[in-house]
C-alpha positions in Angstrom: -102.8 -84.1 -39.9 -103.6 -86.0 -36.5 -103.9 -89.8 -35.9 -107.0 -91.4 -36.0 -109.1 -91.0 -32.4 -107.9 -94.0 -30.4 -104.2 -94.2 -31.1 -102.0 -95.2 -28.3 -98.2 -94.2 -28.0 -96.5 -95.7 -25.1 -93.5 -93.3 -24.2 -90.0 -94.3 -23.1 -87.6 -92.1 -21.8 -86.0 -91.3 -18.6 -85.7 -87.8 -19.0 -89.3 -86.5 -17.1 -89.1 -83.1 -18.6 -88.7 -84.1 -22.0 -91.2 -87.3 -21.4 -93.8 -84.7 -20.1 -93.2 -82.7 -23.1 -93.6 -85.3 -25.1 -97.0 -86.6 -23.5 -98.3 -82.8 -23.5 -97.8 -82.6 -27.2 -98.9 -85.7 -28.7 -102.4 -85.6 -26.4 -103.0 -82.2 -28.4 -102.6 -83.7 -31.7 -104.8 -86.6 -30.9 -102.9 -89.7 -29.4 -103.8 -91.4 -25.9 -100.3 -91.3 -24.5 -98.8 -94.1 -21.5 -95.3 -93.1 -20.5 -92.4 -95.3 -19.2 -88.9 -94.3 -17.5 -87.0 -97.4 -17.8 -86.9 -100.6 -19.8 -88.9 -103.2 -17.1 -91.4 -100.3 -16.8 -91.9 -100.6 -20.6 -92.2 -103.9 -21.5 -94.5 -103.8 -18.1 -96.7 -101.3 -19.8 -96.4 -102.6 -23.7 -97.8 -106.2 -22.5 -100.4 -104.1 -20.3 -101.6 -101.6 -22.8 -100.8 -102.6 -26.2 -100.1 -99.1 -27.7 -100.5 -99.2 -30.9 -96.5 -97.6 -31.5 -93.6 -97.3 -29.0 -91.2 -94.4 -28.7 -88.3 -95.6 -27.3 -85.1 -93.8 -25.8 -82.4 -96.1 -26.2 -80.0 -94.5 -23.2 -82.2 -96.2 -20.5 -81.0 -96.4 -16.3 -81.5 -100.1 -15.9 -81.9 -102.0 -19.7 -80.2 -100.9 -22.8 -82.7 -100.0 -25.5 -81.7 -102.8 -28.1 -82.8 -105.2 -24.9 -85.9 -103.6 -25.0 -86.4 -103.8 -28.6 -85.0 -107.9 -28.5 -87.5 -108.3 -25.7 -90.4 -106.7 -27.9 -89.6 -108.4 -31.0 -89.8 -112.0 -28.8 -94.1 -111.3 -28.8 -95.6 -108.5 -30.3 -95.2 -106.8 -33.6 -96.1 -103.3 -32.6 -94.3 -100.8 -34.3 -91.1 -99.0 -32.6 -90.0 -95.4 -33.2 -86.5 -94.7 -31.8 -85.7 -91.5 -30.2 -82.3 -91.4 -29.2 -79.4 -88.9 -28.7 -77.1 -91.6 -30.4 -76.3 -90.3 -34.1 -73.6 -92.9 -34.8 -74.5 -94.8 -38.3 -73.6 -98.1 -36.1 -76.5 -97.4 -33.6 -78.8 -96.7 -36.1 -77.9 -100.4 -37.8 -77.6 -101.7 -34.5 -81.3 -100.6 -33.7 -83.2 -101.5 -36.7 -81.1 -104.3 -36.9 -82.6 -105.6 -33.5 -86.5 -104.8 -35.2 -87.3 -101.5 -34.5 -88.8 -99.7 -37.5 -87.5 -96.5 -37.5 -85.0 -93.7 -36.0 -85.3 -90.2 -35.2 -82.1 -88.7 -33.2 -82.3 -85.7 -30.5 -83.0 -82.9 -31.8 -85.5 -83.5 -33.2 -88.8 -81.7 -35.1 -91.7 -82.2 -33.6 -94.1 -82.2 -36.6 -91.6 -85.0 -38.1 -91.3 -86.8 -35.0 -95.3 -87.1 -35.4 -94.6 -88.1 -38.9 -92.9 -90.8 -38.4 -95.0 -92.2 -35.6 -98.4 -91.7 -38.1 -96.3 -93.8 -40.7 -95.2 -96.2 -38.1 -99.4 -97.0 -37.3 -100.2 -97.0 -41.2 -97.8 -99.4 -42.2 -98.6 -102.0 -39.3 -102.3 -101.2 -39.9 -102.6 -101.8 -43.7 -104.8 -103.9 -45.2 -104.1 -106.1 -48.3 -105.9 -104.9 -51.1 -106.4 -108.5 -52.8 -108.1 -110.1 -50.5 -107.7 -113.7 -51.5 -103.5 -113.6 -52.8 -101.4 -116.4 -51.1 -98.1 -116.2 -52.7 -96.4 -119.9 -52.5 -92.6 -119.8 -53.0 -90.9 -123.0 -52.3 -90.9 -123.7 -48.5 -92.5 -119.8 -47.7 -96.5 -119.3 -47.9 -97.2 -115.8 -48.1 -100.8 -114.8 -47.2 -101.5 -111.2 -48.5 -104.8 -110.9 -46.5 -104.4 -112.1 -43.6 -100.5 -110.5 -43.5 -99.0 -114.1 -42.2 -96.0 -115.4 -43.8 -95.0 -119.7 -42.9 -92.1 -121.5 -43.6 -92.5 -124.7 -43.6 -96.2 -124.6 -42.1 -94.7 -122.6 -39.4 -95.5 -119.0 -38.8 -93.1 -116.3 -39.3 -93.0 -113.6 -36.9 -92.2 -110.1 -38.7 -91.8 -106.2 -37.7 -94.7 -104.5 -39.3 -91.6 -102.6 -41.1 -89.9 -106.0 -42.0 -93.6 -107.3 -43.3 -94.3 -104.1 -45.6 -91.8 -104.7 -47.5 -91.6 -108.6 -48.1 -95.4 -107.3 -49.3 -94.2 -104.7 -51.6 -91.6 -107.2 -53.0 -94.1 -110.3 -53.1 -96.7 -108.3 -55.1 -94.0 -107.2 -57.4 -92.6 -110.7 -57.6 -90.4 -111.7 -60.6 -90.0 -108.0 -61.3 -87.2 -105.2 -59.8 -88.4 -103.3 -57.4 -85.8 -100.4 -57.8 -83.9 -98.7 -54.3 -85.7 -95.8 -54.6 -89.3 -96.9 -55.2 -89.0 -99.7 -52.2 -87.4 -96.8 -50.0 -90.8 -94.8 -50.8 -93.1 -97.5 -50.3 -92.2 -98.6 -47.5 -90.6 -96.0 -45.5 -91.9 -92.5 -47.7 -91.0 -90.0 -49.7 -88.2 -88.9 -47.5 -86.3 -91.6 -47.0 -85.8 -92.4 -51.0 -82.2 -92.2 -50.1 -81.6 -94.3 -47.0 -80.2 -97.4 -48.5 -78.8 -98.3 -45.5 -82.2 -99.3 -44.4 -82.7 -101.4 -47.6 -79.6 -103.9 -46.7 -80.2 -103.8 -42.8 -83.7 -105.0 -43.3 -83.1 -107.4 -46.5 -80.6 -109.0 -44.3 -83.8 -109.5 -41.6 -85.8 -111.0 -43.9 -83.4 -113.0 -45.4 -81.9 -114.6 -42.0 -86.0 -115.6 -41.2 -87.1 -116.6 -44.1 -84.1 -118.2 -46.6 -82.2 -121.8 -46.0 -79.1 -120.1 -47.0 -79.3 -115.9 -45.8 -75.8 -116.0 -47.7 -77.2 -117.0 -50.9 -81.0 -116.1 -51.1 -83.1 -117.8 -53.2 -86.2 -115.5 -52.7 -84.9 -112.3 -51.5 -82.4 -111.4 -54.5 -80.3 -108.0 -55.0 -79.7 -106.4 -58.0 -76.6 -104.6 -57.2 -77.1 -100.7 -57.8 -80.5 -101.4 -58.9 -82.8 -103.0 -56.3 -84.4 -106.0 -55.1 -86.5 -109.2 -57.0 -88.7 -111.5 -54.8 -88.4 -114.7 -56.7 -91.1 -117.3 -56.5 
């Protein structure tokens, strides 16, 4: 399965024979590919280009990645792969925890690598299928169609990754949404057991969108069970 003609990865890494690797591959399945060594060079070439997904390497020579990622998240809501030699569990947290939307360590599988960059673009890229659903829940105004959430009359800036699963649990609302089916929907089938994902990115949500990220009104967790967006 290739990407749509027309999608643009923007490649960081500092390594030039696994970048050109990389750029080799990716052209023969379909993408346009930009590449970047270090982390001025891709933020350069993410406000010059606008890819529509970034694959960063987090072990950069002059910016950590998560700077990267922070400096990202400050404008744009492109999607952000990870690719990074780092396997910790903390780095992972660290990383999503910063906005990117997904992590793939080295070594890695090139026809999942290309995977999880195809999911990356269809989850920023899709539509609402009700066209005309605004979901008002005390101070939050969640807008289905146009994929804009306000608080307070004042836009919200979300990860696509962050925003695909506030709209799984909004058009769900008042019912659980169990671990495993949230996992599947927003992430796929393969990551039905990543939990960890589930509290990093509740915890995103909930610091942007609740009064009180301690004690959510919205956002609720039904320990062992799942997650209820409460209107």
């Amino acid at each position: 399965m290739t990407p749509q003609v027309g999608h643009h990865v923007l490649v960081v890494d500092d390594e030039p024979g696994l970048a050109h690797a990389l750029g080799i591959t990716l052209r023969a399945a379909g993408w346009r590919v930009s590449t970047a060594r270090d982390g001025a060079g891709a933020l350069a070439a993410a406000a010059a280009d606008l890819p529509d997904v970034v694959l960063l390497d987090l072990g950069l020579p002059d910016l950590d990645g998560l700077e990267v990622i922070t400096a990202l998240r400050a404008w744009t809501r492109v999607p952000i792969v990870v690719l990074s030699a780092r396997q910790h569990g903390e780095d992972k947290v660290e990383a999503l925890d910063a906005g990117a939307d997904d992590y793939v360590t080295k070594p890695f599988a090139m026809n999942e690598l290309q995977a999880r960059l195809r999911a990356a673009v269809r989850r920023a890229a899709a539509p609402a299928d009700d066209a005309e659903a605004v979901v008002t829940a005390g101070a939050l105004t969640v807008d289905l169609a146009r994929r804009r959430v306000l608080r307070g009359g004042v836009e919200v800036r979300l990860t696509p990754t962050e925003w695909t699963m506030l709209e799984v649990l909004v058009r769900n609302r008042g019912r659980l949404v169990p671990r495993r089916q949230l996992l599947q929907e927003v992430w796929g089938p393969s990551y039905s057991d990543e939990t960890n994902y589930l509290r990093v990115y509740s915890a995103q949500l909930r610091r942007k969108l609740e009064d009180d990220p301690a004690h959510p009104r919205h956002i609720v967790t039904q320990p062992g069970m799942g997650y209820v967006f409460e209107v």
